[in-house]
C-alpha positions in Angstrom: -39.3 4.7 -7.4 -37.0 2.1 -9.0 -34.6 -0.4 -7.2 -32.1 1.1 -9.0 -33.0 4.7 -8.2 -33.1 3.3 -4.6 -30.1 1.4 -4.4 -28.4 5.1 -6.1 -29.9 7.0 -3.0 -28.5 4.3 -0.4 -24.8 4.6 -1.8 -25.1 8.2 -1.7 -26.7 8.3 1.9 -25.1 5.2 3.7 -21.3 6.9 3.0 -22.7 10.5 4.2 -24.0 9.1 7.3 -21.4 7.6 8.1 -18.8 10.9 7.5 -21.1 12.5 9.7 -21.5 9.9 12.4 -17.6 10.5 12.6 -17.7 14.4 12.4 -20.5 14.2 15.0 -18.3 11.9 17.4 -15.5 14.1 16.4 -17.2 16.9 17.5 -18.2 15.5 21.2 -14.3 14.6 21.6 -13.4 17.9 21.2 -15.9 19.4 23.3 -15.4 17.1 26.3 -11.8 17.6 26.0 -9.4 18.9 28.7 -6.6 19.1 26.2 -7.9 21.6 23.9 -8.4 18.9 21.0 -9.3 20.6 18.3 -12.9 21.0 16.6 -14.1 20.1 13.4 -14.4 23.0 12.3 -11.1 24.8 13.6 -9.0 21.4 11.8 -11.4 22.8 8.6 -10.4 25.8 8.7 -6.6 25.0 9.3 -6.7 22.4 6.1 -8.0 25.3 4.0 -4.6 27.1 5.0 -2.8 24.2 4.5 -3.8 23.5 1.2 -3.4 27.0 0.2 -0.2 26.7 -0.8 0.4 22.7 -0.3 3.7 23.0 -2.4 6.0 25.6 -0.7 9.6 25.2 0.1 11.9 27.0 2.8 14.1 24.7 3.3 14.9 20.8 3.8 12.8 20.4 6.9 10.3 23.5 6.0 8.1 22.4 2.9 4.5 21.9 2.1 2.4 19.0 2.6 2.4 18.4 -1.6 5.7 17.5 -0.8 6.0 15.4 1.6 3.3 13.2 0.2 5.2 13.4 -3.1 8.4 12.4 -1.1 6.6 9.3 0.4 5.4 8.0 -3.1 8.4 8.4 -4.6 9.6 5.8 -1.9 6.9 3.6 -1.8 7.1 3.4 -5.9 10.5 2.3 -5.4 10.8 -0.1 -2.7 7.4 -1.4 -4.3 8.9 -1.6 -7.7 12.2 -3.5 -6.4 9.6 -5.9 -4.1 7.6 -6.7 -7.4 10.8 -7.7 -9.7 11.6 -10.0 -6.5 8.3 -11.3 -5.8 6.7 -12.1 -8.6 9.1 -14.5 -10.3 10.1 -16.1 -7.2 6.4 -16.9 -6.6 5.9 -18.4 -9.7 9.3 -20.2 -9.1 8.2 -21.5 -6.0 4.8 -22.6 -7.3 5.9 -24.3 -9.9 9.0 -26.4 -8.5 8.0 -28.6 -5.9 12.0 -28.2 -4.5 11.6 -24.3 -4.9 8.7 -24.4 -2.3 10.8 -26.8 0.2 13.6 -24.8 0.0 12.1 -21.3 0.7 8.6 -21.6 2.3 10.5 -22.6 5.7 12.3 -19.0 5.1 9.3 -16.9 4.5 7.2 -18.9 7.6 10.6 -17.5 9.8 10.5 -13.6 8.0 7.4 -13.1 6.9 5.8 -12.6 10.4 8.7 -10.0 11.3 7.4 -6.4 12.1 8.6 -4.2 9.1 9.7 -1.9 11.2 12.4 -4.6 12.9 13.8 -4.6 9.4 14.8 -0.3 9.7 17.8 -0.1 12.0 19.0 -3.4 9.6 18.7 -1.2 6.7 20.3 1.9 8.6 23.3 0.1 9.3 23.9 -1.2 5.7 22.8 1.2 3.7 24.5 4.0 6.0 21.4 6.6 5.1 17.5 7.0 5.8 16.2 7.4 2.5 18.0 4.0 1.3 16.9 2.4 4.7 13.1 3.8 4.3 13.0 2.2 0.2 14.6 -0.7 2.0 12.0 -1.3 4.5 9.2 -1.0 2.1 10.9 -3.8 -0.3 10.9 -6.1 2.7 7.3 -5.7 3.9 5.9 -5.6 0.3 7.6 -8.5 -0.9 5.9 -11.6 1.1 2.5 -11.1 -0.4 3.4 -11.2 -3.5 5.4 -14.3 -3.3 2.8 -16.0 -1.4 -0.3 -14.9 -3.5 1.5 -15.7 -7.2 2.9 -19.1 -5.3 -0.6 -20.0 -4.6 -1.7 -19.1 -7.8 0.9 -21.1 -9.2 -0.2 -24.2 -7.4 -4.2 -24.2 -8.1 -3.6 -24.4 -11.7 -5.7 -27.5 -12.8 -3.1 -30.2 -13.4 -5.0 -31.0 -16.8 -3.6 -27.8 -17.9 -0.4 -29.1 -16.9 -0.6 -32.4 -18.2 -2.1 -30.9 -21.6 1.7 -28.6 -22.1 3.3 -32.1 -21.4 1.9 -33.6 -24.1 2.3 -30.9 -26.5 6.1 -30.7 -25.3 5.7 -27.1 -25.1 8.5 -25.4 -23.6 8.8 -23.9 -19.9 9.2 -20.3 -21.3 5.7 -21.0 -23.0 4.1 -22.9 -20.4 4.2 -20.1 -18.0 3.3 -17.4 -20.7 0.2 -19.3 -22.0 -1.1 -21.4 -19.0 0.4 -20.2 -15.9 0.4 -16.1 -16.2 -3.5 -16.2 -17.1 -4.4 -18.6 -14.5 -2.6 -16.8 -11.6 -2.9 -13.2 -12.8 -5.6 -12.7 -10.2 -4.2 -14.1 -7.4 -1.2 -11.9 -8.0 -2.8 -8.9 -8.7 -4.7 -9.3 -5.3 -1.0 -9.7 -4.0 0.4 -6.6 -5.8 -2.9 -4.4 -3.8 -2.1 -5.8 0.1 1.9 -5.1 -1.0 0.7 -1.4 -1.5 -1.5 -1.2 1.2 1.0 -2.8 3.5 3.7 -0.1 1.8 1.7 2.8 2.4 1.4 2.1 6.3 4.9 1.2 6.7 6.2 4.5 5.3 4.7 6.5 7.5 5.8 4.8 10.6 9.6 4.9 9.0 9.5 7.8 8.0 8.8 9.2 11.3 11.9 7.7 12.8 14.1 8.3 9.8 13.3 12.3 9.5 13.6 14.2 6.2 10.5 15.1 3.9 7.9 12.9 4.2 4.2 12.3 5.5 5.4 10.4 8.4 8.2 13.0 9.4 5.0 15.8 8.7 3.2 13.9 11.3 6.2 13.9 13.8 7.5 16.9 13.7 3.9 18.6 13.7 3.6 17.1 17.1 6.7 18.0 18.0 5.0 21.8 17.3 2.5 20.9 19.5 0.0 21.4 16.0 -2.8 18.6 16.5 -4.5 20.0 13.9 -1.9 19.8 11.2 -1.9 15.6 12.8 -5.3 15.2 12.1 -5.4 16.7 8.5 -2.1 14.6 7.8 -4.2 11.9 9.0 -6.8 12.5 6.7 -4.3 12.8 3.9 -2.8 9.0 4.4 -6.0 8.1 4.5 -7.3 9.5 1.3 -3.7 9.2 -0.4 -4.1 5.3 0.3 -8.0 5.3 -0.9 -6.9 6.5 -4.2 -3.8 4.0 -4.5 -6.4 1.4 -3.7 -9.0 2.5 -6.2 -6.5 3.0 -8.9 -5.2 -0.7 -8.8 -8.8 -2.3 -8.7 -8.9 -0.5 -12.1 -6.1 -1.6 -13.5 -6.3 -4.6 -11.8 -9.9 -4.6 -13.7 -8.9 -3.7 -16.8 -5.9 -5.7 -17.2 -7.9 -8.8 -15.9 -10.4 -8.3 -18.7 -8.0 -7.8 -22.0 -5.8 -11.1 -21.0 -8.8 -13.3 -20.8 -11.0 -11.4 -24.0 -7.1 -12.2 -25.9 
């Protein structure tokens, strides 16, 4: 047999035996339970139902899980897309000008380490609604690593490159757009995946204390239904919900990485 064909075979076995080390732990939870935890096999068959009809509707606090998880996106895409119009140029601003980085890097040292979810009952009281306050609490938590991580990038440009653009009297506009956005495209790019990841936790937690559709209010209101099951399959879904987001940006993050450095 091949390497190859071996190494195939572990990266189809090492991943199964680990699903089924969980399952089987799963499994012994829910037998040595006083609490009626539910099996793996009872959550299966509850996901099955679940998934039947994942996009139902009977109301504003009555709709399927499709939903929900289509509500959360839809935040997370914002308050990721307002953190990324923010971040990314004030990272390079503070990367590139020495009194930038002064000026602001004692700010971020003072916010960043803030718990996201300090930032909600802020956003309640401005923004006078949950949805607004939710979006608002994503920009917040999403923004720091993408300042930081383009700052840095900024930064470890070799100063040749630097001193090269000086001597050619090129102009700012034209300094970033041929020598800085190549150089720190991957060190912003590994900024833009932690802001999701960070975004895709924070939702959930907000959204269970904010209500309305969404994952997070799923989760909460499902245990306030006393349905552990439906908790465990929502659990499943942030889990693979946040897998794909993760995949997807490696690709593009792949991709994209690739065509600026074969131009």
């Amino acid at each position: 047999m091949s390497i190859l064909s071996k190494q195939s075979i572990i990266n189809v076995v090492a991943p199964a035996m680990g699903l089924a080390l969980l399952v089987g732990l799963w499994a012994l939870v829910s037998l040595s339970s006083t609490n009626n935890f539910p099996s793996p096999a009872e959550t299966f068959k509850q996901a099955l139902e679940v998934f039947s009809d994942p996009f139902y509707s009977k109301g504003p606090n009555d709709q399927g899980v499709g939903w929900n998880v289509l509500s959360s996106l839809k935040r997370v895409a914002m308050g990721f897309g307002l953190a990324a119009l923010v971040g990314i140029p004030m990272g390079f601003l503070i990367g590139r000008f020495d009194f930038m980085s002064r000026m602001f890097n004692p700010l971020i040292s003072l916010l960043r380490p803030v718990s996201p979810l300090a930032w909600l009952p802020i956003g309640l009281l401005v923004f006078k609604g949950a949805n607004p306050a939710a979006i608002w609490t994503i920009f917040i938590c999403s923004i720091w690593p993408m300042i930081i991580n383009t700052a840095v990038g900024v930064q470890r440009v070799p100063q040749d490159y630097m001193n090269v653009a000086r001597v050619l009297n090129l102009s700012e506009w034209k300094i970033i757009r041929t020598i800085l956005f190549p150089a720190v495209l991957p060190y912003m790019l590994t900024g833009v995946r932690l802001a999701v990841g960070t975004a895709w936790l924070v939702i959930v937690a907000a959204e269970m204390l904010t209500g309305g559709v969404g994952i997070g209010f799923w989760v909460w209101d499902e245990w306030n239904n006393l349905n552990v099951k439906n908790i465990i399959i929502a659990i499943f879904v942030i889990g693979i919900v946040g897998l794909i987001l993760e995949y997807a940006l490696i690709k593009i993050a792949t991709a994209f990485t690739y065509e600026e450095v074969k131009s």
